[in-house]
N, C-alpha and C positions, 0 to 999 in steps of 0.2 A: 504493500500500500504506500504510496506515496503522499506522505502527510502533506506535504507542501501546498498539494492542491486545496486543501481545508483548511488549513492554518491561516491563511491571509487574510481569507471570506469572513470564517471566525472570528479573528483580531479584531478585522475594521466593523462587524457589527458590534461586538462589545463597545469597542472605545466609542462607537455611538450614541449607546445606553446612556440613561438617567441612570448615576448608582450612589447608593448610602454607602458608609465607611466598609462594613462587612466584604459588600459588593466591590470594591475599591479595592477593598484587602487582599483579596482571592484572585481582582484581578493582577496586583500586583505581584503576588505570588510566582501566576503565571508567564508574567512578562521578566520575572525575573530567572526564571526558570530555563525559559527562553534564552537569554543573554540578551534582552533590546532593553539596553541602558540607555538608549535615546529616549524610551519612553519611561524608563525607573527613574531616573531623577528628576523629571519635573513631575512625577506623583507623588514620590517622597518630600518632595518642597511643599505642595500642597497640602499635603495631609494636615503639617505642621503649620501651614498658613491658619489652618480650620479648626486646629487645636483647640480644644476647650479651657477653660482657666484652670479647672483642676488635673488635665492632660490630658483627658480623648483624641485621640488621634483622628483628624479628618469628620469628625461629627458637623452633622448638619442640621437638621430639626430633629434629629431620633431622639429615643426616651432610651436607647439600650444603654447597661453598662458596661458590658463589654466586648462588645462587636468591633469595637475601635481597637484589640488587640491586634485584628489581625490584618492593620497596617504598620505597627510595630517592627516587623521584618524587612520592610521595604527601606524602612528609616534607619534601621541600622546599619542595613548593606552601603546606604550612601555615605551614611558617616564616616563606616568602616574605609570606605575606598577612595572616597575623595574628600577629609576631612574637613568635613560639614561642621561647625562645631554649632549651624541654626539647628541640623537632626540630630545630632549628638542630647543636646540640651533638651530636645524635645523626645528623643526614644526613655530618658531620664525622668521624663517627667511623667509617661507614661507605664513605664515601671512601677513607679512609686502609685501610681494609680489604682494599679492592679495589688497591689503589694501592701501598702498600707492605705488606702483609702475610702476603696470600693465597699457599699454595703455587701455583707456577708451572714452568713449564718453564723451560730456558736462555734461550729468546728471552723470555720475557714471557708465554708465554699459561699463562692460568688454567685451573687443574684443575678439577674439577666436582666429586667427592665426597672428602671426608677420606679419610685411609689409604689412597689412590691414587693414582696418575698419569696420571690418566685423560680426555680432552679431548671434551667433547659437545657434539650440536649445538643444545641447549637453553640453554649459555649465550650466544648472543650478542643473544639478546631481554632476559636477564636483565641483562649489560653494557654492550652499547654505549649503550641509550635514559640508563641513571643516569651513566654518565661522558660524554659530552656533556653532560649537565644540570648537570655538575660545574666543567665547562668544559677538559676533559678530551677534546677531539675526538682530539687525537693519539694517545690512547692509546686510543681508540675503536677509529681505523684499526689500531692494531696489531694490537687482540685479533680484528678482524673479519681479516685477514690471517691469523696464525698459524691462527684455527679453519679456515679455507678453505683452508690449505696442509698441514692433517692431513684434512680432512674433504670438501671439495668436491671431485665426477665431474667433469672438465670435458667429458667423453664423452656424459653425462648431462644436464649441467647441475642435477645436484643432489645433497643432502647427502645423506652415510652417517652414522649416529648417534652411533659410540664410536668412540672412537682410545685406543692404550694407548700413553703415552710410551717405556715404557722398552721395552717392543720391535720398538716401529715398526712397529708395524701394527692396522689396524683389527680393533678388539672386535667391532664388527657394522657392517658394509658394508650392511645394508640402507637400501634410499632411502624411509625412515621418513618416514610424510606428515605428520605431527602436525610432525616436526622440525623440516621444510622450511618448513611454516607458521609456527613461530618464529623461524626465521628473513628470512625476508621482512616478519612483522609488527616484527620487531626493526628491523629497516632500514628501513622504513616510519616505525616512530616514533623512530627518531634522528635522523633526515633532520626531522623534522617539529619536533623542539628543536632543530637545530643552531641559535646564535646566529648563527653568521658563513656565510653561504651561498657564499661563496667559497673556504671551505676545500676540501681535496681530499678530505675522508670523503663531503662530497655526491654528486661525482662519480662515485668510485668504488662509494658504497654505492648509490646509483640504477643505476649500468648493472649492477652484481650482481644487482640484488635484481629487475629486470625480465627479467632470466636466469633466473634458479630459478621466478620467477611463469610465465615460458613455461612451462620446462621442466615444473612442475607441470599446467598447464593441460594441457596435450598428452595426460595421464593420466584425466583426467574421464571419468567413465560416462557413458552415455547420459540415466540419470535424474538425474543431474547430483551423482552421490557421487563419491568417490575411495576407490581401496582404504589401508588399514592402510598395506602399504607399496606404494608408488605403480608401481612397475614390476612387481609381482605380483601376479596375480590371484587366487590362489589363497587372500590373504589377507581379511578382512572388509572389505565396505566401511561407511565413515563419516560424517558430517558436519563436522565441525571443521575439516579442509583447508579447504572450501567455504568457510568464516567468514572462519578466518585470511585466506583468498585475499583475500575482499570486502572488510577491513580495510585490508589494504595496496593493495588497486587503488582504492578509496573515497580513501584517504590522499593515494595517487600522484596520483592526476587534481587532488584540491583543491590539491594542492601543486605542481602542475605541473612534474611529472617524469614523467610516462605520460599518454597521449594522451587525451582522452576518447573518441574510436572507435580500440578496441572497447574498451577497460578498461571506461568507465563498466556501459555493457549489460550484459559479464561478471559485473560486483560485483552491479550490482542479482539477475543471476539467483543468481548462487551466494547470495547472501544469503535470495533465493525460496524455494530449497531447502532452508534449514536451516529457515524457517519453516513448511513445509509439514509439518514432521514434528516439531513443538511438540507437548506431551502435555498433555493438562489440567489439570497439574498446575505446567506451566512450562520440563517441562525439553527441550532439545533431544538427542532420543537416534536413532539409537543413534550415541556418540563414540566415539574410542578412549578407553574406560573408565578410570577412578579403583578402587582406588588403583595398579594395578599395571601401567595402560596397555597389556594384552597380549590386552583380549579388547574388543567392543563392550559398552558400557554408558552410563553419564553420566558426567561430570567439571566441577567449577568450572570449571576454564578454558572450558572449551565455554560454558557460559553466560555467564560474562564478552567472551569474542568475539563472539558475538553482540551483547552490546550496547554493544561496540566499534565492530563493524560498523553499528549504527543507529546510532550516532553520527555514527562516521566520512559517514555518507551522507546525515546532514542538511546539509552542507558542502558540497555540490553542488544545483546548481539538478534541479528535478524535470525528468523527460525530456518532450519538447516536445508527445506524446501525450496525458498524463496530465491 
């Protein structure tokens, strides 16, 4: 397959999109993944343009608290390369954000939107990848802990979406496929910055996150979709599971934490999929839709996975047919 013919298509509808921090983040991720630092440093200057007083990163009208992690990465890369000391000061600020700021539960874990007490399973893409790159593995492991001891089936083996602190109990117990997929592509890419490979967040976030990648797999349609939410069928089905999936099995194998039979063949196909159903225009549809996630349509993250996913898959040797 030659990625190149999707890649561009891709790119240029993304940088099209309307997108909040999150959106921003993932796609930065991507572009950096890529190697187009034509286009990382003036996202990473913006982020920090948009910065909040108390450090969100790139926040615009949202109420999340932590979504703005996951431009954190991008801000560091510039720093690190071309000493920024405007993203230096502000990846710092951001930090401390996460670290001492952020409303939290008793144990530590981080709430997801203002004016709540609320624990999702969206943040642990947004946190664990930026505090590891903080050097912050410990607190990685905690926040990947607390989210898994409100939010992960072990019946299942995968996550429900909302947790509501103060009455102990799940907001929505659906096993949201989008979620799941951030979560495995979170663990994917923290495992992929950890510095020190002997810490115990590797270990721990590798045999999780090859548990919810089964547990997920086990749900794929025949055409190789996955429904909205993964144990219902009665829900739509998607593309964007597929991606995220490809992301972190493409991750796993170059990283050598998942086997290449069968991950690799899996990734290349789910990755198949999402490109068989590119529109002329670039975008991979139909996802769990922007802005409200409740119906099929497009969304920046979908196309920023994607080209996650081509990235992630230039990192492996082409399959021995090809």
């Amino acid at each position: 397959m030659d990625d190149d013919v999707t890649l561009m298509p891709v790119l240029h509808a993304l940088l099209a999109m309307q997108r909040h921090s999150w959106e921003q983040g993932v796609a930065s991720h991507a572009l950096l993944d890529l190697g187009r630092d034509d286009l990382v440093v003036p996202m990473a200057l913006d982020a920090v343009t948009r910065q909040t007083a108390d450090g969100r990163l790139g926040e615009l009208d949202d109420s999340g608290l932590v979504n703005c992690g996951a431009l954190g990465e991008v801000v560091h890369r510039v720093a690190s390369r071309t000493g920024s000391a405007e993203c230096a000061a502000g990846f710092d600020r951001q930090v401390r954000w996460l670290v001492e700021t952020c409303p939290r539960a008793a144990d530590g874990t981080l709430f997801h939107l203002e004016g709540t007490h609320q624990v999702w399973v969206d943040s642990v893409y947004m946190l664990l990848p930026v505090l590891v790159l903080a050097g912050r593995p410990d607190e990685a492991l905690r926040q990947l802990r607390g989210h898994a001891d409100r939010l992960f089936d072990p019946s299942s083996g995968l996550y429900a979406h909302q947790y509501d602190e103060d009455s102990g109990t799940l907001l929505r117990a659906a096993h949201w496929g989008t979620g799941n997929g951030w979560v495995v592509a979170g663990l994917a890419r923290a495992v992929h910055l950890l510095a020190d490979p002997t810490h115990e967040l590797r270990a721990v976030a590798t045999a999780h996150a090859r548990t919810v990648v089964d547990a997920c797999l086990a749900h794929r349609e025949p055409d190789g979709t996955f429904h909205d939410v993964l144990d219902d069928a009665s829900t739509f089905t998607e593309l964007n599971v597929a991606q995220m999936l490809a992301y972190a099995l493409f991750t796993g194998v170059a990283d050598g934490w998942l086997p290449p039979a069968p991950y690799a063949a899996t990734a290349r196909s789910l990755l198949a999929t999402a490109v068989a159903h590119m529109t002329p225009e670039g975008f991979v549809e139909p996802v769990c839709g922007a802005p409200h996630f409740d119906r099929p349509g497009r969304s920046a993250e979908a196309q920023a996975f994607h080209l996650l996913a081509l990235a992630a898959s230039r990192r492996l040797a082409p399959p021995r047919d090809s």
